[in-house]
N, CA, C and O of each residue as an XYZ file, in Angstrom:
568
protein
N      33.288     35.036     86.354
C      32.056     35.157     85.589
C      32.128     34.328     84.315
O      31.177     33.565     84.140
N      32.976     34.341     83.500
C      33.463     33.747     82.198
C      33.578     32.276     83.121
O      32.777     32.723     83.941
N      33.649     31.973     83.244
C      34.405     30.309     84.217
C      32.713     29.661     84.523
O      32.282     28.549     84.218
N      32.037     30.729     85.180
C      30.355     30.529     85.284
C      29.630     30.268     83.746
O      28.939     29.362     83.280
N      29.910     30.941     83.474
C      28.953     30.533     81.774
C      29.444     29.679     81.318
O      28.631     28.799     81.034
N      30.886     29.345     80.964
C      31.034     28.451     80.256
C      30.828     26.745     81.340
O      30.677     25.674     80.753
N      30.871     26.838     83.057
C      30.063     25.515     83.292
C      28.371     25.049     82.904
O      27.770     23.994     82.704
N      28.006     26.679     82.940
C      26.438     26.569     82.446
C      26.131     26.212     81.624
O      25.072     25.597     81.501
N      27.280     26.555     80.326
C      27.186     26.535     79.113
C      27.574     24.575     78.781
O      26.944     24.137     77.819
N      28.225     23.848     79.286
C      28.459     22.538     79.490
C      27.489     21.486     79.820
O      27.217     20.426     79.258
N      26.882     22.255     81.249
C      25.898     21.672     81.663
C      24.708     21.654     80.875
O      24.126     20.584     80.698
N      24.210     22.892     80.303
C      22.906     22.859     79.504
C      23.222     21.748     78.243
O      22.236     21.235     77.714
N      24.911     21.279     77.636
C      24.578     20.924     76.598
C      24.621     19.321     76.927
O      24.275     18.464     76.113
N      25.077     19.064     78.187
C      25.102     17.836     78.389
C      23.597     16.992     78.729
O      23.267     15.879     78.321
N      23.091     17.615     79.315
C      21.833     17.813     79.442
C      20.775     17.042     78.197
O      20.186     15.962     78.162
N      20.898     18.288     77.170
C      20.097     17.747     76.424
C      20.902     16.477     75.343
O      20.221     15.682     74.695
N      22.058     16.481     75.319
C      22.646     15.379     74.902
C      22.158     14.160     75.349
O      21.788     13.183     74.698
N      22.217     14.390     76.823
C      21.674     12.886     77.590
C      19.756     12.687     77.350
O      19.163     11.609     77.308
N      19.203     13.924     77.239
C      17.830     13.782     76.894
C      17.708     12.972     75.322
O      16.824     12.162     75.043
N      18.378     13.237     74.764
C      18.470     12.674     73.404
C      19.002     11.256     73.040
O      18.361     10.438     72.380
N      19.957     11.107     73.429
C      20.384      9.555     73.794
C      19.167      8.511     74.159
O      18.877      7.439     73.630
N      18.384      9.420     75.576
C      17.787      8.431     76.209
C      16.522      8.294     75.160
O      15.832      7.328     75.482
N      15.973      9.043     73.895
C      14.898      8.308     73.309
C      14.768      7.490     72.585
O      13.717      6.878     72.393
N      16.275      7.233     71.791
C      16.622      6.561     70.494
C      17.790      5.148     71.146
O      19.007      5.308     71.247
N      16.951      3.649     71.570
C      17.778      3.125     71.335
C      18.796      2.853     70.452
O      18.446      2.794     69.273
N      20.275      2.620     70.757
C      21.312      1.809     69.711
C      21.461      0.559     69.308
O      21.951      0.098     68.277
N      20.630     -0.308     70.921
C      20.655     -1.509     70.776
C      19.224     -1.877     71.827
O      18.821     -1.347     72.862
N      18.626     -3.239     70.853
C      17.439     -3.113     71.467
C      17.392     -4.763     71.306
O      17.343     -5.187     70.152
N      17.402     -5.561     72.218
C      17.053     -7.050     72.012
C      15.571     -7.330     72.436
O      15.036     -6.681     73.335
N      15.094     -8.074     71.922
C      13.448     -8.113     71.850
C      13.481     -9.679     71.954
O      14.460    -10.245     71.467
N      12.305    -10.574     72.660
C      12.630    -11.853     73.245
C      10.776    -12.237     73.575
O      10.111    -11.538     74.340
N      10.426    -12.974     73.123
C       9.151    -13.566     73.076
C       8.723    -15.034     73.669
O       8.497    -15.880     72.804
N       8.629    -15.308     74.588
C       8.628    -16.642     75.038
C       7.677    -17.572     74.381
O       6.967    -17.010     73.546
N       7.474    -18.833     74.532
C       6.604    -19.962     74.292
C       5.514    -19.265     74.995
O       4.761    -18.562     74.321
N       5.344    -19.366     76.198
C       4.171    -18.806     76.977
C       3.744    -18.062     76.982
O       2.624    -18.089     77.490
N       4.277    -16.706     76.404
C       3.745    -15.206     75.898
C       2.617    -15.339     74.829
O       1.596    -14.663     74.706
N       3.162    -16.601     73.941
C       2.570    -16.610     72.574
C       1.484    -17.465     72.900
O       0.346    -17.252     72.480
N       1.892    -18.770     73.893
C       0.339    -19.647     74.062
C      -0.433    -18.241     75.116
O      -1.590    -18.661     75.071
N      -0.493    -17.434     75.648
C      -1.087    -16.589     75.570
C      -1.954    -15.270     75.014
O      -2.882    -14.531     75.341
N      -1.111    -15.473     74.075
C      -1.396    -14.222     72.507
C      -0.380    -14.905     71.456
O       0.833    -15.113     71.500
N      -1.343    -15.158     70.524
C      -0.555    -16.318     69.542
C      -0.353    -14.829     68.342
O       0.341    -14.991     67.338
N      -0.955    -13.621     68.583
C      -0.606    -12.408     67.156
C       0.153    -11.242     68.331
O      -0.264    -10.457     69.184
N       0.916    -11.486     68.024
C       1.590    -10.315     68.678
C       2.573     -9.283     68.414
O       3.538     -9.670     67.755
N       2.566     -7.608     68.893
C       3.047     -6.445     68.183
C       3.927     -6.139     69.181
O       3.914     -6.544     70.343
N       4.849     -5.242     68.537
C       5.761     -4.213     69.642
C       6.247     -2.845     68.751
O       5.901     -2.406     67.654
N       7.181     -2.415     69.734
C       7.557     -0.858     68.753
C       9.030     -0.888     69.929
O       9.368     -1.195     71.072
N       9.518     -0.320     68.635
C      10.744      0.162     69.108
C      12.192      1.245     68.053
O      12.684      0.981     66.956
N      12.391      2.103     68.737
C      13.178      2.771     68.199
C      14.113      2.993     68.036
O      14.611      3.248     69.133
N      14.818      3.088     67.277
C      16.151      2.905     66.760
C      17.246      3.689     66.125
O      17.123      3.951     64.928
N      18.355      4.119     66.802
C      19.372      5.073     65.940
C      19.596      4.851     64.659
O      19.678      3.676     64.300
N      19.757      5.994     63.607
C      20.393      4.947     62.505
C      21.592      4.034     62.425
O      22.288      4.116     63.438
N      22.088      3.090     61.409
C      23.317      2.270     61.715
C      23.300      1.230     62.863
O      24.198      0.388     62.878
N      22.262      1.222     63.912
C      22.474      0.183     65.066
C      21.623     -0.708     64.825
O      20.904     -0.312     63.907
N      21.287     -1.862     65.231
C      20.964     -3.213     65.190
C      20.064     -3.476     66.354
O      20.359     -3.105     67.490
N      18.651     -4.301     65.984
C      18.665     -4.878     67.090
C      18.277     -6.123     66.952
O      17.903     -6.569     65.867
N      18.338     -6.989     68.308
C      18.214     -8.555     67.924
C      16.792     -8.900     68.144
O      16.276     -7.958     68.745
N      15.905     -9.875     67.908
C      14.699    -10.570     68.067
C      15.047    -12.025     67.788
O      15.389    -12.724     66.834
N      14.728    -12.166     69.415
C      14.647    -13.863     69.293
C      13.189    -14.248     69.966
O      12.911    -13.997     71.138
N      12.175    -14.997     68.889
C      11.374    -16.000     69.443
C      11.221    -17.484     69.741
O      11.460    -18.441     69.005
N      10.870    -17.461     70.709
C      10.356    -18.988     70.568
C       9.851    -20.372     69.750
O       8.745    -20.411     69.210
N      10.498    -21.149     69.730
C      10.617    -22.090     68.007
C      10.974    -23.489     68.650
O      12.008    -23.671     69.292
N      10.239    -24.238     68.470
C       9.667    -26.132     68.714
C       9.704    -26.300     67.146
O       8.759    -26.284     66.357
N      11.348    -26.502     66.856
C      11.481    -27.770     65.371
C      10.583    -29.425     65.643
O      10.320    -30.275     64.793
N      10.309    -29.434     66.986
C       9.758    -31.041     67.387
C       8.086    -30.973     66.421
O       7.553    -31.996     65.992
N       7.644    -29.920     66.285
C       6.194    -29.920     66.357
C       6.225    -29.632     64.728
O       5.104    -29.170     64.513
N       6.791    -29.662     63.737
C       7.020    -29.223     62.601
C       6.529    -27.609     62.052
O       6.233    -27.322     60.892
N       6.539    -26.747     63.150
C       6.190    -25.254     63.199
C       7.376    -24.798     62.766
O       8.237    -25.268     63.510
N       8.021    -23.887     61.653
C       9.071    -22.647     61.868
C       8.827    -21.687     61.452
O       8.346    -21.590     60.323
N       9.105    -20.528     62.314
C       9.420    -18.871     62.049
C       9.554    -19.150     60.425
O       9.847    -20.269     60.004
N       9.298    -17.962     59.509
C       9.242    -17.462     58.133
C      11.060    -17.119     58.317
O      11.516    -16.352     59.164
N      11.865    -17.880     57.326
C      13.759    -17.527     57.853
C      13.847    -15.992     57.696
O      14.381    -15.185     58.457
N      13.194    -15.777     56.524
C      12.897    -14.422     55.686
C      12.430    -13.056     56.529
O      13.271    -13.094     57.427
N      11.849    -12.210     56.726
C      11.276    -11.125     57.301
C      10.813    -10.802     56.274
O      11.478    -10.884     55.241
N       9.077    -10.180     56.293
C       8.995     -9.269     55.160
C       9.166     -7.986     55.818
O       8.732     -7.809     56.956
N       9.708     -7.180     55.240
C       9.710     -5.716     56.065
C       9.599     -4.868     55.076
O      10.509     -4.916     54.247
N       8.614     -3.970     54.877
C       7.596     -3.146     54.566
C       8.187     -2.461     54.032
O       7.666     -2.216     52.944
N       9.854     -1.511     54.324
C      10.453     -0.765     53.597
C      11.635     -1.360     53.724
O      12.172     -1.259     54.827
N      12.211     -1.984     52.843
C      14.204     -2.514     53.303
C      15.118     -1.495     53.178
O      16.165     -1.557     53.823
N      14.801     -0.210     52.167
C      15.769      0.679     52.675
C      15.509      1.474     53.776
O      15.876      2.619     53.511
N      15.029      1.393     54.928
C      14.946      1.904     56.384
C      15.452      0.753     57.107
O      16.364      1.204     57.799
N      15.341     -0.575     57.330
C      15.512     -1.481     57.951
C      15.902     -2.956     57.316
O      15.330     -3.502     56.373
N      16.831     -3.373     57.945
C      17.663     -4.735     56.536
C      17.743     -5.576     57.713
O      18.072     -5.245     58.852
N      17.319     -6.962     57.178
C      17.764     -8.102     57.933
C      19.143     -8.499     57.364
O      19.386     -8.580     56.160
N      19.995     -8.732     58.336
C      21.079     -9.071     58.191
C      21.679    -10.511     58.765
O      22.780    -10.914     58.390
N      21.060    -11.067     59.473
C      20.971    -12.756     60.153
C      20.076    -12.992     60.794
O      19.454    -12.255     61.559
N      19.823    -14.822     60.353
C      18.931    -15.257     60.904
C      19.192    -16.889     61.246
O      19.370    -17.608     60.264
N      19.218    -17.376     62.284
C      19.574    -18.750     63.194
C      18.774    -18.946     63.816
O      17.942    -18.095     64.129
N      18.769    -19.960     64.143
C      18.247    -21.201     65.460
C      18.866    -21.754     66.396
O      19.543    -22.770     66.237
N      18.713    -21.156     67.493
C      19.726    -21.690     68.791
C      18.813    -23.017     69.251
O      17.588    -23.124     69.199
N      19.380    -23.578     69.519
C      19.014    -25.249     69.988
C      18.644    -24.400     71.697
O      18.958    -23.309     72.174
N      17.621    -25.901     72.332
C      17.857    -25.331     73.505
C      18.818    -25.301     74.916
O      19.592    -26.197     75.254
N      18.643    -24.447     75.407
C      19.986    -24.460     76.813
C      19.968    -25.640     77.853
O      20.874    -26.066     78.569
N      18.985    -25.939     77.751
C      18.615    -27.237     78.867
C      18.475    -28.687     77.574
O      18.171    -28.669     76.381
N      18.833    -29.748     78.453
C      19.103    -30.982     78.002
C      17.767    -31.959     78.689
O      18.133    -33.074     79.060
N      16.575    -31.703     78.845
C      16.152    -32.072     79.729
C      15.066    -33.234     78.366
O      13.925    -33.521     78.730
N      15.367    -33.573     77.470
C      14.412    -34.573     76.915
C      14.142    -33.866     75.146
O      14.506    -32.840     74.571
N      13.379    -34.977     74.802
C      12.741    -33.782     73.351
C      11.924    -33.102     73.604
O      11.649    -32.873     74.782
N      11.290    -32.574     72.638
C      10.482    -31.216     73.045
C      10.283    -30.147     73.153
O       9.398    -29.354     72.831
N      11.834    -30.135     74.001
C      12.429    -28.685     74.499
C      12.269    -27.515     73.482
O      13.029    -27.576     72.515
N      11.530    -26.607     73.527
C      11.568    -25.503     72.688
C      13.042    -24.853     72.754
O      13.689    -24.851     73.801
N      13.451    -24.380     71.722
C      14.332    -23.829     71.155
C      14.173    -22.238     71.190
O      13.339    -21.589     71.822
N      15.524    -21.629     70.071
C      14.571    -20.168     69.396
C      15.187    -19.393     68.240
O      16.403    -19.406     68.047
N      14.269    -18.666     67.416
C      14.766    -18.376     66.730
C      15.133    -17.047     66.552
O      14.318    -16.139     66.714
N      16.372    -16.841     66.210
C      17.263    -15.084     66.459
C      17.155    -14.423     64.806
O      17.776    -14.942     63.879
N      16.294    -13.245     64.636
C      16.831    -12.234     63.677
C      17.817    -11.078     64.311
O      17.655    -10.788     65.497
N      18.935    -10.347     63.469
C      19.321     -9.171     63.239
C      18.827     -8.260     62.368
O      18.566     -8.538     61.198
N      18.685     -7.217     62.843
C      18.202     -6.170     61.689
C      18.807     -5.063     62.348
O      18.875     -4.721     63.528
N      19.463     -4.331     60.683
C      19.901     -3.136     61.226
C      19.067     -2.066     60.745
O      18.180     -2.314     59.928
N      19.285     -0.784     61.216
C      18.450      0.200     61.137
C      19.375      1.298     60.089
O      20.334      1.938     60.520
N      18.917      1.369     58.735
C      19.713      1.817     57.833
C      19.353      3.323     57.603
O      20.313      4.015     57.263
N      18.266      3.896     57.713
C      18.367      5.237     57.750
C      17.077      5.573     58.008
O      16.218      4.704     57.863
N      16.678      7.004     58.474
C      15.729      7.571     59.548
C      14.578      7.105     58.280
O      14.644      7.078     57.051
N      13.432      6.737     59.371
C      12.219      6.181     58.400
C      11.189      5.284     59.631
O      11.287      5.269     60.858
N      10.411      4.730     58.899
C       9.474      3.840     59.371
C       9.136      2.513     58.524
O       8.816      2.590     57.338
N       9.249      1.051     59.349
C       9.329      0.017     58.588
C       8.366     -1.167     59.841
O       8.181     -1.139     61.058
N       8.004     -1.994     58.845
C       7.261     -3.067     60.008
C       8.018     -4.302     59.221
O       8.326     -4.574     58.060
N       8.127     -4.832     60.399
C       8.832     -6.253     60.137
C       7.446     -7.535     60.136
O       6.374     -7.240     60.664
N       7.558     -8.263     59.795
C       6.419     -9.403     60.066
C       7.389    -10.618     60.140
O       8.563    -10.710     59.782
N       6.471    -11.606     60.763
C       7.221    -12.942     60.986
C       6.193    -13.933     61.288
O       5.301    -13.820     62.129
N       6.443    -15.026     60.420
C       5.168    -16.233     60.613
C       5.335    -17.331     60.946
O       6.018    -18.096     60.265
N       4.787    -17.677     62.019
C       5.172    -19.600     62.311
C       4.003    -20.192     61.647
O       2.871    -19.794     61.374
N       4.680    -21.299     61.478
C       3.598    -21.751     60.650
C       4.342    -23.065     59.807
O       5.469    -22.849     59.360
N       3.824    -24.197     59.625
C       4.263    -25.745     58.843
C       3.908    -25.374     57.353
O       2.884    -25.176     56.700
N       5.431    -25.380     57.118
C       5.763    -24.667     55.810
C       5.436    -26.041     54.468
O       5.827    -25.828     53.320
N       4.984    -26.866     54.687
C       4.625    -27.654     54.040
C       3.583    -27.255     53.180
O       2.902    -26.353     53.668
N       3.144    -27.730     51.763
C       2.016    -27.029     51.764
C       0.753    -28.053     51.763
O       0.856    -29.214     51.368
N      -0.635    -27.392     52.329
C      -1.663    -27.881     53.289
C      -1.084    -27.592     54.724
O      -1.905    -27.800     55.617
N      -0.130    -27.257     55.042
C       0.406    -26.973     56.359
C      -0.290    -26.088     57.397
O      -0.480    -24.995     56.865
N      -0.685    -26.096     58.472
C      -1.182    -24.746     58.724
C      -0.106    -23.727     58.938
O       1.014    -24.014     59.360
N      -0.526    -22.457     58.609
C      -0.428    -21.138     58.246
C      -0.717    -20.205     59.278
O      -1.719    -20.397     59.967
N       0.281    -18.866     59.561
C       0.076    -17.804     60.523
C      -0.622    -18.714     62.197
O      -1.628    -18.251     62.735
N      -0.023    -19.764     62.693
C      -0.199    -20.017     63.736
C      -0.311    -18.689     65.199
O      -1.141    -18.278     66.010
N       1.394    -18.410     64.726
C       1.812    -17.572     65.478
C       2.038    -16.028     64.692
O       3.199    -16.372     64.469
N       2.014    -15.565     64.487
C       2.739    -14.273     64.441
C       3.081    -13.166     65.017
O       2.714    -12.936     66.170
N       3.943    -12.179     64.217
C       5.176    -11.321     65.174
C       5.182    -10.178     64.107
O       5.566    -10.113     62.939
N       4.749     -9.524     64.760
C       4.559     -7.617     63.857
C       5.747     -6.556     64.834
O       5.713     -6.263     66.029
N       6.273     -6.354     64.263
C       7.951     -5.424     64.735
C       7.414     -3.805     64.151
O       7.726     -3.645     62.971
N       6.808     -2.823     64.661
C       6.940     -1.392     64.205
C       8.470     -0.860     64.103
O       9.085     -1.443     64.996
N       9.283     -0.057     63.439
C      10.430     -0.181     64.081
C      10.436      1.532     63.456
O       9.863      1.952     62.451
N      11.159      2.175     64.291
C      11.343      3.462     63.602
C      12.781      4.275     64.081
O      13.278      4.586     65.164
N      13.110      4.417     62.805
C      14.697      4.680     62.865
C      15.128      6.141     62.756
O      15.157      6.606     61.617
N      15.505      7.019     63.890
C      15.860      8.609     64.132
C      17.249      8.595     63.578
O      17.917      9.629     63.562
């Protein structure tokens, strides 16, 4: 009887352990193509996040066309959410100029809250055009 409760007692807690896990990503990579965006040039997402874990966002980025991602993030609250790196991967194929590229943020998720990230392509020149593309990140950290 004792041997019975305490598997019950295991099972119920594993249970909701695994229910809990499964709502709060730790790691969440987020990925936006060229063609997503010549389809919807303003575009949103949501995603949730443990505290302490990271996730990556890489969009799509043509240095050929004099367009770049904002390096910066503005994000709405920085003590909930911190950018922590930001690069430009060249592209994987060798196939001519042109080739779109992309560009990778990190952000970690610093403590339970709610934060929006923004991100702007756009020819940073000034007269340049402005908010071509943009990238709205909801992010909310359990």
């Amino acid at each position: 009887m004792r041997a019975t409760l305490i598997v019950k007692s295991a099972l119920l807690a594993l249970i909701i352990l695994s229910q809990a896990c499964s709502t709060v990503e730790t790691e969440k990579p987020l990925y936006v193509s060229c063609n997503d965006f010549m389809k919807q040039s303003h575009r949103t997402a949501q995603v949730e996040l443990a505290a302490g874990s990271t996730t990556n966002l890489s969009l799509c980025s043509n240095a050929s066309t004099g367009f770049q991602w904002s390096s910066d993030a503005v994000i709405s609250d920085s003590s909930v959410v911190q950018q922590i790196d930001h690069k430009y991967l060249e592209p994987t194929t060798s196939s001519g100029a042109g080739v779109p590229g992309r560009e990778t943020w990190t952000f970690k998720a610093l403590k339970p809250g709610t934060a929006t990230i923004l991100l702007e392509y756009s020819r940073p020149w000034e007269g340049g055009q402005k908010g071509e593309w943009t990238y709205s990140l909801s992010v909310t950290v359990k």
